[in-house]
Backbone bond lengths (Angstrom), bond angles and torsions (degrees), N, CA, C in turn:
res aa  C-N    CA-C-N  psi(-1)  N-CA   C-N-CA  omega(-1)  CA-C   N-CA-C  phi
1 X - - - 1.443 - - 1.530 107.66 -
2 X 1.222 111.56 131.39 1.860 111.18 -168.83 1.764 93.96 -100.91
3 X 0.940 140.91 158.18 1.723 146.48 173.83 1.523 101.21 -120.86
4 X 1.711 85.75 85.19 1.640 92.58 153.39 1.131 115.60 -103.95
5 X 1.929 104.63 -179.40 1.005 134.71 -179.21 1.357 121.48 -144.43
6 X 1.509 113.97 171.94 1.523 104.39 -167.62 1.759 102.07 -80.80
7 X 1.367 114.19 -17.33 1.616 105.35 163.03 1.690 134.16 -38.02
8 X 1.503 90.43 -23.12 1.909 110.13 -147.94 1.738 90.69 -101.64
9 X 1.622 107.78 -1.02 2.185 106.46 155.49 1.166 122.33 -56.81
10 X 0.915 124.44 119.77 1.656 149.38 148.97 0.978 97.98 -37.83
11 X 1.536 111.13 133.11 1.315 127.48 169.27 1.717 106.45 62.69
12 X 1.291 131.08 22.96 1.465 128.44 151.16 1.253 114.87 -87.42
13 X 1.560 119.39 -26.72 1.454 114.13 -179.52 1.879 116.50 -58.65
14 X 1.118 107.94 -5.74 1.440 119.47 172.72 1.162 122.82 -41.63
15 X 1.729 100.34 -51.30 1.731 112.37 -168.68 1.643 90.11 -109.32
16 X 1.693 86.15 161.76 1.226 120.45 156.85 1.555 121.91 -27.34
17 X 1.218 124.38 118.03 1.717 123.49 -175.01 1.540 119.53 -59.68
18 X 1.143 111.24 -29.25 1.728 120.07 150.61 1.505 120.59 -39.66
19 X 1.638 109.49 -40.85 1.550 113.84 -141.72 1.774 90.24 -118.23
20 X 1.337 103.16 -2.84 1.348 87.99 -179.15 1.931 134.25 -87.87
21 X 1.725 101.94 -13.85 1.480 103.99 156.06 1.049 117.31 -55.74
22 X 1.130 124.17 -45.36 1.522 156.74 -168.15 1.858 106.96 -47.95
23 X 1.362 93.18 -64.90 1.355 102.98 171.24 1.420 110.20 -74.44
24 X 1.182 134.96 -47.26 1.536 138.88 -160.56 1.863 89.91 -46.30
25 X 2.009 99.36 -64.42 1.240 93.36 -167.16 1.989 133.30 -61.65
26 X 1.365 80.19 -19.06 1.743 92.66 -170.39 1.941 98.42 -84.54
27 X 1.308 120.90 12.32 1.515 123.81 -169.53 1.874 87.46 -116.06
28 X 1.532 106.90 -46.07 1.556 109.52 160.94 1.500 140.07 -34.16
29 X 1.424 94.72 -70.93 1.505 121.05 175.03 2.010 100.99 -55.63
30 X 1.037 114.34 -64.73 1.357 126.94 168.39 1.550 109.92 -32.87
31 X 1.155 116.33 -54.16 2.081 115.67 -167.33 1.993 81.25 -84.52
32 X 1.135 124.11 -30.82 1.479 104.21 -173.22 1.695 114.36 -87.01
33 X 1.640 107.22 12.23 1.482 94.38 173.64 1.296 92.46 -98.21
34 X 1.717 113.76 -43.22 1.623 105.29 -144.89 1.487 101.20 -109.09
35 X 2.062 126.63 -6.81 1.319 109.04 -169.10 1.706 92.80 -97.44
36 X 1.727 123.00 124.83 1.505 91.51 -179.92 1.422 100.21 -84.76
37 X 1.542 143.59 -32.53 0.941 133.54 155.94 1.580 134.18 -4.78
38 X 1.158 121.15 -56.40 1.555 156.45 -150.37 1.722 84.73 -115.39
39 X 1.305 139.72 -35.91 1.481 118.39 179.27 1.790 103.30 -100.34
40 X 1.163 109.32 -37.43 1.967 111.81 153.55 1.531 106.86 -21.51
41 X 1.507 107.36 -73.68 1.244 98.23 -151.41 1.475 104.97 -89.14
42 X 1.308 144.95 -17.66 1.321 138.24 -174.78 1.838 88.39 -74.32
43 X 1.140 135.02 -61.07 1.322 134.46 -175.07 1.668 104.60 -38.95
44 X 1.517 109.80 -71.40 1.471 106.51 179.91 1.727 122.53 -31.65
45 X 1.394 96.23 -48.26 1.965 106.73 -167.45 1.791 72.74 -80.33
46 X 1.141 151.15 -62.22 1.868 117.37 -161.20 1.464 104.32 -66.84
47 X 1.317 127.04 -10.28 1.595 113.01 172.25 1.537 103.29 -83.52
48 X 1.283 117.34 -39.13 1.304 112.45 178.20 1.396 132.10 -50.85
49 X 1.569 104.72 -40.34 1.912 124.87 161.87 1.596 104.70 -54.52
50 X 1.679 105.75 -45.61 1.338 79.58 -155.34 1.802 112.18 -86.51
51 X 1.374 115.73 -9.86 1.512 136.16 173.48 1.839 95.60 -75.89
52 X 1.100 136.50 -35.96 1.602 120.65 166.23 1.404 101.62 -58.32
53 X 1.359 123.04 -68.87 1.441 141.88 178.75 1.152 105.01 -22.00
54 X 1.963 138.90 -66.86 1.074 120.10 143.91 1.232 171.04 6.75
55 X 1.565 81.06 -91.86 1.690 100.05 148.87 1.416 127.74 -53.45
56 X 1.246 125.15 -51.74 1.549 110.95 155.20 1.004 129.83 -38.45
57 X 1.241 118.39 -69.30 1.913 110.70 166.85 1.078 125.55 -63.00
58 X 1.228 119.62 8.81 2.218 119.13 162.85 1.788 82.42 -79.15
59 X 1.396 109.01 -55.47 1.865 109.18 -145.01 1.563 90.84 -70.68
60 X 1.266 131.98 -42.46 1.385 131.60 -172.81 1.643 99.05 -56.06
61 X 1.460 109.85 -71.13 1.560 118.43 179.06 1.799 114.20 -29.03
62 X 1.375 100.85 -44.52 1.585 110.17 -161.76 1.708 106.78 -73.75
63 X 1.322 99.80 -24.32 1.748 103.21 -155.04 1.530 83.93 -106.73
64 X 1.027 154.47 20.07 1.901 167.43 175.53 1.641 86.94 -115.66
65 X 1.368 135.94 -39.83 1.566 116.92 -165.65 1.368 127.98 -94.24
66 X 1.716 101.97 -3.29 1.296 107.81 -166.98 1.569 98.33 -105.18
67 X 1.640 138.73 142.19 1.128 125.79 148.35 1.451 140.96 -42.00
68 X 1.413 88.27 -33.14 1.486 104.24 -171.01 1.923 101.62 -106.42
69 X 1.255 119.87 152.53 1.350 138.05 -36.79 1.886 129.91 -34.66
70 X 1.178 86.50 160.56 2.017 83.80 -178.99 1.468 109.79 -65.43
71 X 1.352 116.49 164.30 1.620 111.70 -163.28 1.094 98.82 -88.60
72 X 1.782 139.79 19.55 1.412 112.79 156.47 1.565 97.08 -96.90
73 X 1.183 140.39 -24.13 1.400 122.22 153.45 1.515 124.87 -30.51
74 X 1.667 99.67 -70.55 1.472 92.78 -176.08 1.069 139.40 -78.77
75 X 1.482 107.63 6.72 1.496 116.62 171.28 1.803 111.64 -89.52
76 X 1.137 99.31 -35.70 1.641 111.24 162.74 1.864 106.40 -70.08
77 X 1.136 119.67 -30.97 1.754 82.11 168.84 1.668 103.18 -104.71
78 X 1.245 112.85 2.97 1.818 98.33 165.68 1.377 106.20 -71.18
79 X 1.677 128.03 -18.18 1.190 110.91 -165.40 1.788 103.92 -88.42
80 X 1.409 99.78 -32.06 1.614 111.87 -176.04 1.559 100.02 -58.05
81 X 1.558 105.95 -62.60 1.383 93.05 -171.23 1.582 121.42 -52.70
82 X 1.246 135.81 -47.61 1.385 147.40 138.57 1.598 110.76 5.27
83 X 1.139 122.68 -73.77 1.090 124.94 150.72 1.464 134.78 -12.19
84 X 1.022 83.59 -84.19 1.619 106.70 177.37 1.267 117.59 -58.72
85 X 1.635 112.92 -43.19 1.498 118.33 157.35 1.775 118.89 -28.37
86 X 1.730 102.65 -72.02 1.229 114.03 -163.93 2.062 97.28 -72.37
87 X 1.104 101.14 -42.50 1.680 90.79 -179.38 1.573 113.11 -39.53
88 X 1.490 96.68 -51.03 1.662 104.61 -178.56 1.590 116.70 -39.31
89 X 1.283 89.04 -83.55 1.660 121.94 176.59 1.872 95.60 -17.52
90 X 1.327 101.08 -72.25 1.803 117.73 -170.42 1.202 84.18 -41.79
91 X 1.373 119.05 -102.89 1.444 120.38 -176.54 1.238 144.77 5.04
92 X 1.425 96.18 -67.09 1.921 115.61 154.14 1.212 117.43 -33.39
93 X 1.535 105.79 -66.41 1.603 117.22 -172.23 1.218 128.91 -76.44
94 X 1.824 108.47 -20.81 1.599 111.45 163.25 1.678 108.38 -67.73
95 X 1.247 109.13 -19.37 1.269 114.54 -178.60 1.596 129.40 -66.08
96 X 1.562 86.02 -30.56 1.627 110.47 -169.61 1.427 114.87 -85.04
97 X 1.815 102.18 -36.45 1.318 99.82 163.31 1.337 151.75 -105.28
98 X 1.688 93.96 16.72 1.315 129.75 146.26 1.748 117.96 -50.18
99 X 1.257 91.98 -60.08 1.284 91.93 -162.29 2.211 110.62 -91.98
100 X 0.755 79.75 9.55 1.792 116.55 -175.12 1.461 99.54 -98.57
101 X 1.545 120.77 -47.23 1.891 120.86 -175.60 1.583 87.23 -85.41
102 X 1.400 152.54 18.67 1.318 121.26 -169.73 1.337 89.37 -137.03
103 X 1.354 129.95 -20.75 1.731 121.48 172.08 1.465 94.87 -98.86
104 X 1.137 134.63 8.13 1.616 112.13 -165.97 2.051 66.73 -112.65
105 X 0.836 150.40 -62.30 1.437 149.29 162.74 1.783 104.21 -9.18
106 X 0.968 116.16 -81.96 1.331 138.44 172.03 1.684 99.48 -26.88
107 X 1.148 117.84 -61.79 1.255 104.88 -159.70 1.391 97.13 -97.12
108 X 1.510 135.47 -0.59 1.467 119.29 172.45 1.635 102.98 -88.41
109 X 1.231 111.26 -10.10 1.545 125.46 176.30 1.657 98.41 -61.33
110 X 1.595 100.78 -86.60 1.227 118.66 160.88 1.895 117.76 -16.20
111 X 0.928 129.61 -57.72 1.648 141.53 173.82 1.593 111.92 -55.62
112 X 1.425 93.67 -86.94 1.847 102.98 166.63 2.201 117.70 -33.53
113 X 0.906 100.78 -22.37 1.093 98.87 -161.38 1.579 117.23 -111.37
């Protein structure tokens, strides 16, 4: 898993370090009116966060209602699942803004040029 950020865009080092959220987001907003491609898939991966997000709290909720397993079980898979929760999530979203720094790149390429 690599830990990006919207710093790590191509072709932002252009502007001014003030001006560059600035631009990142207004290069954003822009691919999410007119690319539907590029607004497809950022939508899909936030439905995807928020359907894990879910799903954790059904499995958390479910495994709190039953007596059975004993509570060093279920405290050992609240912690696993937990885990796995946040691994996901990270993952997802390094993913998102991976692929989020390389079209928002693209089109400040595209602009500047």
């Amino acid at each position: 898993m690599k830990f990006v950020t919207y710093t790590a865009t191509p072709e932002l080092e252009r502007f001014p370090e003030r001006e560059r959220f600035g631009a990142w987001c207004s290069a954003h907003k822009h691919l999410m009116r007119t690319d539907p491609d590029y607004q497809r898939h950022v939508r899909g991966v936030r439905w995807s966060i928020v359907g894990t997000t879910i799903a954790f709290g059904v499995l958390s909720f479910a495994l709190g209602r039953f007596a059975w397993p004993p509570l060093v079980v279920q405290v050992s898979v609240y912690f696993v699942l937990t885990i796995l929760y946040v691994i996901s999530i990270l993952h997802t979203s390094f993913g998102l803004q991976q692929f989020q720094n390389e079209h928002v790149g693209k089109a400040l390429r595209e602009h500047v040029a």
